[in-house]
Structures are given as structure tokens and as C-alpha cells.
N, C-alpha and C positions, 0 to 999 in steps of 0.2 A: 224311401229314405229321405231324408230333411239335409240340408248342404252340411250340416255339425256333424252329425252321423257320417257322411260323408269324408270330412276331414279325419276323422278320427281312422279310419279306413286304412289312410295312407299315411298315417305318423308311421308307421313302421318303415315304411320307403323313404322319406322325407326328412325323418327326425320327430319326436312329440314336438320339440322347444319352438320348430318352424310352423307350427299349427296352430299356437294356441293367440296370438296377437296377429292386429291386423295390419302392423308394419312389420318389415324385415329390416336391418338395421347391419350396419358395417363399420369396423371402429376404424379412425382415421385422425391418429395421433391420438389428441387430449377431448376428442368430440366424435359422435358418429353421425354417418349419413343413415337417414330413415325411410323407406321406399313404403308405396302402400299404391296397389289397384283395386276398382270397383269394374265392375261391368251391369250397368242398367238395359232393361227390355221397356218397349213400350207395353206390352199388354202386361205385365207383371208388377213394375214400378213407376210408371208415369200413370197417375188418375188422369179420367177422362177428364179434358178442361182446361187442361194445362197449356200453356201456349210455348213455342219454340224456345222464345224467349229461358220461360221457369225450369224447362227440360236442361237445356245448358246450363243455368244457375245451381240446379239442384245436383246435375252431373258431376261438375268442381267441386261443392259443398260436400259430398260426401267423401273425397278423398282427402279434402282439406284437412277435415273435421278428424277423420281416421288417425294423420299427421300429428297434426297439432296436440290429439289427445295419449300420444307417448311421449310428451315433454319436448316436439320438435318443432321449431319453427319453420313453418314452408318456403321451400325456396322454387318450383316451378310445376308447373305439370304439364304430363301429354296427355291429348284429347282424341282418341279417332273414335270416330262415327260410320257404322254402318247405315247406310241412307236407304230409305222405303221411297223417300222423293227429294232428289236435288233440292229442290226449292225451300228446305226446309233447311241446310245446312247454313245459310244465313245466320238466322233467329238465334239456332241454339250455340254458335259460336260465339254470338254477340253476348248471351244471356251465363255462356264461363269466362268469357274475358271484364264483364261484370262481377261476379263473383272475385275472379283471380283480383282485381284491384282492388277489391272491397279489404280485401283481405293482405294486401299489403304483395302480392306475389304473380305471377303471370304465365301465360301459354307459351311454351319452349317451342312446338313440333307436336306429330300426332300422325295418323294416316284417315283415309278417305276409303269407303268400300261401300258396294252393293249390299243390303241386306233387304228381304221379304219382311221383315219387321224393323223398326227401328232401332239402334244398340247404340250406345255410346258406350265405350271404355276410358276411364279416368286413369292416369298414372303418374303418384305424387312423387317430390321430392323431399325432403327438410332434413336441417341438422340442428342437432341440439349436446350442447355439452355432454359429457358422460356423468355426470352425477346428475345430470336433469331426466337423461331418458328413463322413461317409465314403461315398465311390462308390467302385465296382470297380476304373475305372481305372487309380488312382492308383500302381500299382506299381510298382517298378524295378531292375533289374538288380542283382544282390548282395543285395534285400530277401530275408531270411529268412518260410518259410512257418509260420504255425504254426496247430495245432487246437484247441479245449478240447470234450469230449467225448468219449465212446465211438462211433466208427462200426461199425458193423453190428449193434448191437444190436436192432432195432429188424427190419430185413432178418429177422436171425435168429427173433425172433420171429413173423412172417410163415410162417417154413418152420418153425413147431412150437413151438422152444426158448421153452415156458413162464415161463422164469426173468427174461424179458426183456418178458412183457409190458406191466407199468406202462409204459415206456420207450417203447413204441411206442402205444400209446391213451392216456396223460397228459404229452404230453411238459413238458421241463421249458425253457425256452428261456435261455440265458446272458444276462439281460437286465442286473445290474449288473456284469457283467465287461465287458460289449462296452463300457461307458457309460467304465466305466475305461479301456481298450484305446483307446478314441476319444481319450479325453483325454490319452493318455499320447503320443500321433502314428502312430497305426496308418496304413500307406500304403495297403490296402485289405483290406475285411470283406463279410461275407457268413455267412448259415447254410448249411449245408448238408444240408438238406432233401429235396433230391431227389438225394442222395448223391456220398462225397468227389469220382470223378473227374468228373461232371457239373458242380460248381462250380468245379472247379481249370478246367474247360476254358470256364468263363461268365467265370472273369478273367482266363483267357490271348485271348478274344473281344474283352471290354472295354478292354480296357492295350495287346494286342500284343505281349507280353509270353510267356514260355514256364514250363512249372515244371519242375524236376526232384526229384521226393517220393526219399526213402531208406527204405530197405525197413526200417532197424531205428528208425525214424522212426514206423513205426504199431505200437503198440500194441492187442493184439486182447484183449478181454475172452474169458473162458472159453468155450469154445465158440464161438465168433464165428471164420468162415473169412475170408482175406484176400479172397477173391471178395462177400464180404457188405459188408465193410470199404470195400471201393473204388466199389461198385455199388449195396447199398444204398441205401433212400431213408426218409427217417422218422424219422432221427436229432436232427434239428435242433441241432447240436453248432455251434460258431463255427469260421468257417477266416477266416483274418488274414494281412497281410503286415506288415511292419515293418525297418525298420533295426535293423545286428542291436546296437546300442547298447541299442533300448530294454524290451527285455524282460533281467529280469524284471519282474515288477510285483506288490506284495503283494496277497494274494487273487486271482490268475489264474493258474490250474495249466494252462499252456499247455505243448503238447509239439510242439518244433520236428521238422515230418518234411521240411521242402526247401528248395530254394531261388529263386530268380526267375532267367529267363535269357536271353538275348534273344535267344533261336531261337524257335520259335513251337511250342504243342504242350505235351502232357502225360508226363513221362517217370518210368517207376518203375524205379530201377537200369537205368539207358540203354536199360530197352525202351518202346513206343511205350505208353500206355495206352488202351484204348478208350474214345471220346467216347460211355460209356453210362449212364445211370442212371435215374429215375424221372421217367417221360415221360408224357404224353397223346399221345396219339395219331387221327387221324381217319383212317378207311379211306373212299373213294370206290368209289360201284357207279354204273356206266356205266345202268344202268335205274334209278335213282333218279330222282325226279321234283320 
């Protein structure tokens, strides 16, 4: 089973509505509070090479980005790391309190633990008016798709292409474009992190809704193959719907590649897309105990 298979699992326990986005969110008057965690492994999500430092940078950035991309702005996060070696808690503290100010927000609290592998867990905070928060659902037939970001960069570096490694060990998350995007009436957002066609088919899940992407619609950075582009994961680039009234918007260099449809499914120039990109995974052995 893959971690989506997974969630799907336990909607019946849970609720679907608490499954399908990666913030949870609490209304508090005229605005909500937006909660979102991550948990990274080192043999899973940190490429070999990385130094303490990008581990912590990349650790915030992901729950920032998660944040930031339902219309909320960050206001804190907690950091605990389970340690492989003390000596190493340093670097990656240094490398999310980087992050955290880059980004306008900072380290509240967190815990400290032993682990045989290295873990960090990220756990954000933000708030965002109630007409700005953004869930997935909210799409609708005729809403235009649009990106901001390079996808596959990130992929590509993974298979070698040196030129792309900052990209993929410091990402950079769209955290005041989404903020504008939200306010402007974005119909639904999301990063796409675990790469473009996995998230076009997490808001064709959420909405019901279908997409149809245009091939001259993605943009590939040098070197970057259309297979990296679409499958990819690690890019943390914004994908958005919207009415097509409201973009532009100054300061978001968004690049419209679809459109919404109300057939179900992922579609690049009318062919099917595969429902694949950067997964976890758990395998089952029948003599495990």
C-alpha cells in the first residue's frame, strides 16, 4: 500500500473531509487557525549529500509550504528530531531557524529523541482570514489550472543533473504568492511536492472534478525531461485553480498549463495520465511477526 491508499483506509474513522488536505484548520471568529505536520526519514527523504545544515532548511520548508498553500500565513513551528548522533542536532536546528526567518516566522518548542535513523517531525502553525483559506475541493468546471515553479527540477537532480541541486536540498516554497493567490479568490491550491500529475489527481479526488493539462502549457527547464516534469517529486512549486477572470496578479508569474472538466481523471493532450509520483510505500511479508 502507498501512504494515499493508506489515508483513504481510515476516512471512515476519521471523516473523508479530514483526509483530503494537508492542513487541518479551526474557525476562530472571523479567521481560522491552520495546523499542518510532516515527518522526514533520512534514508527515504534526505538525498545522500545533504549536509545538516539543508536537512533542517528542507524540514521547515516543507510544512511552511503545506501552510502557506491553504491561503494561511505562518505563524510558528515545532521542530523534534529524533537523533542517529547528537552532533548533528546543531546544523539541522541552525538550517530551520534559517528557513523559519526566511520566511517571516520562527521555532516555538519541539522535543529531542533517540532514533536508529534520523527523523525530524515539522509541526506548523498559520492563520488566514476565512475567505482566503483554501481546500482542494473547491474547483469548478471552466476553472483555469495554473503552476508557479519549475517541475522536474528537483527529479532531475535526483538522476545526476548537478545544476539543479540547491532546488532539490533547499527548497524555496511560494509562500507570499500563494498568500496573494488566496486573496485574489483562488478556487483551489496546493504544492506539489510529491510531483505535478500526483497532485492534479489529489484535486481531481478531492472536487470530483477532472483536469485537462496542455502540453505547450509546461514549460521544462534545461534539461528537465517531460517524464521528470510530470512524476517528479521535490519540487514544491504551487498548482492553483482559479476563474479564468482572475489572474493576472502582480508579482505571481503563474503559467496557465489546463483546464478543469467534469469527467473525472487526469488528461495530457486527451491522453490518460498516470496516477504516479512520490509515494511511500509499505510492503507486507506474510512471516513477519
Amino acid at each position: 500500500m502507498d501512504d494515499r491508499e493508506l489515508l483513504r483506509s481510515i476516512a471512515g474513522i476519521v471523516g473523508r473531509d479530514k483526509v483530503l488536505d494537508d492542513c487541518a484548520s479551526y474557525p476562530l471568529g472571523s479567521r481560522m487557525i491552520v495546523a499542518s505536520t510532516d515527518m522526514l526519514h533520512e534514508n527515504t527523504d534526505f538525498p545522500k549529500g545533504m549536509t545538516d545544515r539543508q536537512i533542517g532548511w528542507m524540514s521547515a520548508a516543507v510544512t511552511i509550504s503545506d501552510i502557506a498553500s491553504s491561503g494561511a500565513a505562518p505563524l510558528f513551528i515545532l521542530v523534534a528530531v529524533g537523533l542517529d548522533k547528537q552532533e548533528r542536532l546543531e546544523g539541522i536546528m541552525k538550517g530551520a531557524r534559517e528557513c523559519c526567518e526566511f520566511y517571516g516566522t520562527e521555532i516555538r518548542g519541539g522535543d529531542i529523541d533517540s532514533h536508529n535513523e534520523l527523523t525530524v517531525v515539522t509541526t506548523g502553525f498559520g492563520i488566514a482570514d476565512k475567505e482566503c483559506y483554501i481546500i482542494r475541493s473547491g474547483c469548478s468546471p471552466g476553472d483555469l489550472v495554473y503552476i508557479l515553479g519549475h517541475p522536474g527540477e528537483a527529479q532531475a537532480a535526483l538522476e545526476g543533473d548537478n545544476r539543479y541541486w540547491l532546488s532539490l536540498v533547499e527548497p524555496h516554497p511560494f509562500v507570499s504568492e500563494a498568500l496573494l493567490i488566496a486573496k485574489a479568490g483562488a478556487s483551489a491550491m496546493m504544492d506539489v511536492s510529491d510531483g505535478l500529475a500526483l497532485s492534479l489527481y489529489d484535486l481531481a479526488d478531492a472536487s470530483g472534478m477532472g483536469f485537462e493539462i496542455f502540453s505547450e502549457g509546461i514549460s521544462l527547464s534545461p534539461g528537465v525531461t517531460l517524464e521528470q516534469a510530470l512524476y517528479g517529486g521535490g519540487d514544491f512549486g504551487l498548482l492553483f485553480t482559479c476563474d479564468p477572470g482572475m489572474m493576472p496578479i502582480p508579482e505571481v508569474e503563474g503559467v496557465c498549463i489546463g483546464r478543469v472538466i467534469d469527467s473525472p481523471g487526469v488528461f495530457f493532450d486527451s491522453e490518460v495520465v498516470e496516477r504516479r509520483g512520490y509515494l511511500h510505500r509499505w510492503e507486507h511479508a506474510e512471516d513477519e511477526v
